[in-house]
N, C-alpha and C positions, 0 to 999 in steps of 0.2 A: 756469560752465556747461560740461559736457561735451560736444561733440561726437559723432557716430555716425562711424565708419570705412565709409565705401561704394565699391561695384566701380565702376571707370569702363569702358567695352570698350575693351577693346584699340585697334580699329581708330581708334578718336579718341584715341588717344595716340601710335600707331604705324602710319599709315596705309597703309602698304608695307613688307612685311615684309625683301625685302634692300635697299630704301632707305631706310628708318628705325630696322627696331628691329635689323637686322644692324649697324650703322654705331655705335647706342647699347652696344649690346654689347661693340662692338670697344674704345669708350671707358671701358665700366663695366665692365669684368672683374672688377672688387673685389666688384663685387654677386654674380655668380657664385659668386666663391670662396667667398663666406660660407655661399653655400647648398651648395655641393656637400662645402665641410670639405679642399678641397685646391686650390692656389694654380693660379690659372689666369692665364699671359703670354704674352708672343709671340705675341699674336692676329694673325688675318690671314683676313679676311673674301673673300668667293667669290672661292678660291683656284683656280686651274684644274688638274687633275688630269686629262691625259691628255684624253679626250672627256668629263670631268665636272666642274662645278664645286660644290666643296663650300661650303656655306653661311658656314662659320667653323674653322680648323683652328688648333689652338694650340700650348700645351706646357704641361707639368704642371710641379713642382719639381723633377722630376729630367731633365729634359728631354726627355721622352717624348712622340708626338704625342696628341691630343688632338684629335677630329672632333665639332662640334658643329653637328646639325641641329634647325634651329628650322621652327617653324610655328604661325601664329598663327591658329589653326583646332582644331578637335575633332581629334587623333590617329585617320590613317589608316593603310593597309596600303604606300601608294606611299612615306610618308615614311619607316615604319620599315625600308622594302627599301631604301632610298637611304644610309638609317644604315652598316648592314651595307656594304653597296658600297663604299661610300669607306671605311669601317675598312679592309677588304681592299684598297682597291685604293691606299691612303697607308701602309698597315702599319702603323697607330696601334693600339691596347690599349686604350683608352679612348675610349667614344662618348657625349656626350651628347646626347637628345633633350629641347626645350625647344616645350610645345605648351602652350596655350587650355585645353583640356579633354581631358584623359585619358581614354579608353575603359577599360572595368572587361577588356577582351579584350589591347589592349596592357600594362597595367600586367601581369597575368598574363604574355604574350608576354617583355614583357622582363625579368620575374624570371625566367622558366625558361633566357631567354640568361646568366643570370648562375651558374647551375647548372653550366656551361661555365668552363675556364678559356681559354679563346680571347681573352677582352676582358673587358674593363667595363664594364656599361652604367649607365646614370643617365636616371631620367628625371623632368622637372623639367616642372612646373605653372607657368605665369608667367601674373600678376595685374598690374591695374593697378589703385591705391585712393586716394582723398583724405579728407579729413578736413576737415567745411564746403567753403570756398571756396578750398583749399587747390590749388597746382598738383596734379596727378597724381603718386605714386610707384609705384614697381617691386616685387609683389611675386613674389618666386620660390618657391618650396616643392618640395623634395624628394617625391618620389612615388616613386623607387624605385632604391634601390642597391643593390651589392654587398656581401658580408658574409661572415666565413667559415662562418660557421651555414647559409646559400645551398650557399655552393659545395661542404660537406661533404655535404647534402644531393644534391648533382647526382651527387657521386661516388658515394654509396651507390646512388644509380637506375642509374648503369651497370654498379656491382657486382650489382646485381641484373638489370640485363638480359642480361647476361652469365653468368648463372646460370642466367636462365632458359633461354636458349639453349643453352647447354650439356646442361641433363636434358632439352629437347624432343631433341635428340641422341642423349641415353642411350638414352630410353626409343623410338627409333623401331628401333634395331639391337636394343635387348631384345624387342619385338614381333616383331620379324619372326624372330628367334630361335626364340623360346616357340612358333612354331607349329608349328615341327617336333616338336616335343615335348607339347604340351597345346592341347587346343580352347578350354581355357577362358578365354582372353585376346580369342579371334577379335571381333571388330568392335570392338573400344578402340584409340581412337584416342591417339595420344601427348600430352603436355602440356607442360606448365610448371612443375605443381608440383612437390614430391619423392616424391609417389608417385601409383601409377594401380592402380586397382580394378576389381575385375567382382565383380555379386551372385554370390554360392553360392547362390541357387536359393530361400531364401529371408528373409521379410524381416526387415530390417535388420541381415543378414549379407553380409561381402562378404571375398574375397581380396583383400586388395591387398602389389603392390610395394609398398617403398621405399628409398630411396636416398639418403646423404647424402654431405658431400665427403669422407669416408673412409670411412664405413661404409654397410650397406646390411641389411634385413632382410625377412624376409614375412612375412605375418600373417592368421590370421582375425579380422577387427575385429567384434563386437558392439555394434551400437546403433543401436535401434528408435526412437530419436527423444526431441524432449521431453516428458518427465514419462515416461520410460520407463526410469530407472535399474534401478525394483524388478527391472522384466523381463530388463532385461541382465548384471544380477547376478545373475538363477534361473538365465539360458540359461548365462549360464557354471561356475558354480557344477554344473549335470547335467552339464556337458562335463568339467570336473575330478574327478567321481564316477570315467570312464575315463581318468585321468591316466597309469596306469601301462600302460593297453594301447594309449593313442596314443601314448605315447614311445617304444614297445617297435617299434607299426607303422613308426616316423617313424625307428626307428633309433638316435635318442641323445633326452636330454630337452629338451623345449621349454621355453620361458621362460611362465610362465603367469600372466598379470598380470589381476587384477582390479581394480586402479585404483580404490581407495579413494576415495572423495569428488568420483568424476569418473562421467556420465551411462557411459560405453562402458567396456568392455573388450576384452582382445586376449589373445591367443596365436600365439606370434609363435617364429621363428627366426633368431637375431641371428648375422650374418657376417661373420668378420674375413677382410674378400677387398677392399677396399678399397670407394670410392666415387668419385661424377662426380669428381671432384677429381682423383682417378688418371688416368695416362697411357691417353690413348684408344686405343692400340695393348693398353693391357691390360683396355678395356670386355669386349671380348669372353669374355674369363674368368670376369670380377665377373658377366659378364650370366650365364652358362652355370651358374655355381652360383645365381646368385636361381632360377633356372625350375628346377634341378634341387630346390631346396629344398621351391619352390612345389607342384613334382609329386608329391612325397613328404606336405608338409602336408595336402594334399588327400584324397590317397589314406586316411592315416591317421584325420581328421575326416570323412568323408564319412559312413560308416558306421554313425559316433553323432549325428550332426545331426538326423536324422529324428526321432528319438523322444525329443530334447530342445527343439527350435527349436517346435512347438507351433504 
């Protein structure tokens, strides 16, 4: 005969959390270890720290501290802030949190801590299960650790917020620039992406900046939308009919790209004056040829737009 494996609750195996199952803990480190894949000693249960007593503070194999907050309840916001607190405030690198039932808002919570290299977080589901008439056993399961797949992923998010930061930057000294020089940027607001647009007047035409970390260009972009390649391959196609008297207006030749196999086209002014990447002492240059470029594009396109755009 087989047996079924069934959950017992907690609180009838451990009926006080730092007088039973801290005290259990303190004794079964080996259970731990197994679950979290790295050796946990020197236990030492509600340590005092200062005006705080931590639950369970240890040491890993290399003798590093180790802050382990338990609670045998659904995972709250008071226990994962208490996590944090004692990591700081014992200088540990490693925290585990051991709860009842994990929230789908904490397991989230503490992978994006682990996106950080500040610490380690872990966070561990604990069961309690028999099997028939069996006493009660311990079970633990990993719910959420650290990884370098994680933490490569966190670093890319700050490489990119940092990016983004940087072109809302650019592009707010290139705005306020551009006015002195052209109306046609007035009410655009700055961004995040690598480039910002205003309609030319009309549709699914538009100027836009762009900017990238070394380089930077302008452009009239084409594109009326979906199922609208046929159109934006006529409009440009009329517009390259006066190729040779926009480059002539524009002063040198533009790059005139019709973008084979792709819904939009462009015509565009590619400029080796650097990008956001460049030293911010020298935006102001990179800024000053984008709008000198842009004012000249315009000027040149404007003329023929009408009686191709339809």
């Amino acid at each position: 005969m087989v047996e079924r494996l069934k959950r017992v609750p907690l609180r009838e195996v451990w009926k006080h959390e730092a007088l039973d199952f801290t005290p259990w803990l303190e004794q079964n480190a080996d259970v731990l270890t197994e679950t979290l894949g790295f050796e946990i000693n020197s236990v030492e249960r509600e340590k005092q720290v200062g005006d705080f007593s931590v639950d369970v503070v240890a040491e890993d194999e290399s003798g590093e501290l180790v802050v382990i907050e338990n609670q045998l309840e659904r995972s709250d916001h008071d226990h994962l802030g208490k996590l944090i607190t004692y990591l700081s405030v014992v200088g540990a690198r490693t925290g585990v949190w051991i709860v009842s039932e994990p929230r789908p808002e904490h397991v989230r919570a503490v992978s994006w801590l682990n996106e950080s290299s500040a610490a380690d977080f872990y966070l561990v589901k604990a069961e309690a299960v028999a099997i028939g008439d069996s006493q009660p056993a311990p079970l633990l399961t990993l719910i959420v650790a650290p990884s370098e797949e994680i933490r490569i992923g966190g670093q890319k998010k700050e490489e990119l917020a940092g990016r983004h930061a940087l072109r809302y930057r650019f592009w707010e000294g290139l705005l306020l620039r551009a006015k002195e020089r052209t109306h046609l940027f007035t009410g655009i607001s700055p961004g995040k992406d690598n480039w910002i647009g205003t309609g030319a007047g009309m549709s699914g035409l538009a100027f836009n900046f762009v900017v990238r970390q070394h380089s930077a260009h302008v452009e009239l972009y084409i594109d009326r939308g979906k199922g609208a390649e046929e159109e934006n391959k006529r409009i440009f196609s009329a517009l390259e009919h006066s190729k040779e008297s926009v480059n002539d207006s524009f002063g040198e030749p533009l790059s005139w790209e019709r973008l084979e196999g792709r819904r939009a086209s462009r015509i565009a002014k590619r400029l080796d004056v650097g990008g956001y990447s460049s030293a911010e002492a020298d935006w102001p240059s990179i800024q000053d040829a984008m709008i000198e470029a842009m004012v000249r594009l315009e000027s040149a396109l404007r003329p023929h737009m009408d009686r191709v755009a339809g």
